[in-house]
C-alpha angles and dihedrals in degrees: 000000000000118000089260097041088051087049094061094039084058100046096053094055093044087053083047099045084052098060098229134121114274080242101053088035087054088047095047093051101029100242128137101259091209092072079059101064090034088062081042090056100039088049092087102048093041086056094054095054096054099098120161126210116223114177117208128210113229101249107217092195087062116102126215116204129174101205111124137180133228120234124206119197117228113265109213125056130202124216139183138189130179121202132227096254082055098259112139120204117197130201158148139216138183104264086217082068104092087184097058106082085050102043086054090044089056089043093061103038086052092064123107112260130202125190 
């Protein structure tokens, strides 16, 4: 990072570490706020750029198998909701079901609520 660039850097994590606003930061120490939120925009992207290249022996001990093995989700899903009057309801469904969820979702919202 160039020596301008740094300044404003530092600059930008010192306005963030006091606490204050990047204007009242920029009046207190008689800088052009605007380069603030220049070096606030510019973070991100600087961030991003930052890649590092790492190179990798190849390492012969290592073994290589292709064996894999095949995982099944589980099929079936449990779910709970209180109320507001403190009542639970408890219940599964076959997560295959794509209805499920919604036909659980209608039922609620078709109880009876007092308040």
């Amino acid at each position: 990072m160039g020596e301008k660039k740094s300044k404003w850097h530092d600059h930008l994590k010192a306005a963030e570490s006091s606490g204050l606003k990047l204007s009242a930061y920029a009046a207190q120490h008689q800088i052009d706020v605007r380069r603030l939120y220049e070096a606030k925009r510019k973070r991100p992207q600087q961030a991003a750029s930052n890649w590092t290249v790492v190179r990798v022996k190849p390492d012969p001990s290592a073994q290589v198998t292709t064996k894999a093995r095949e995982w099944v989700a589980p099929t079936t899903v449990a779910m709970q909701a209180r109320l507001g009057n403190g009542v639970v309801l408890s219940w599964t469904h076959d997560q295959r079901n794509a209805d499920a969820p919604s036909s659980v979702l209608r039922t609620l919202a078709a109880l009876p609520c007092f308040v």
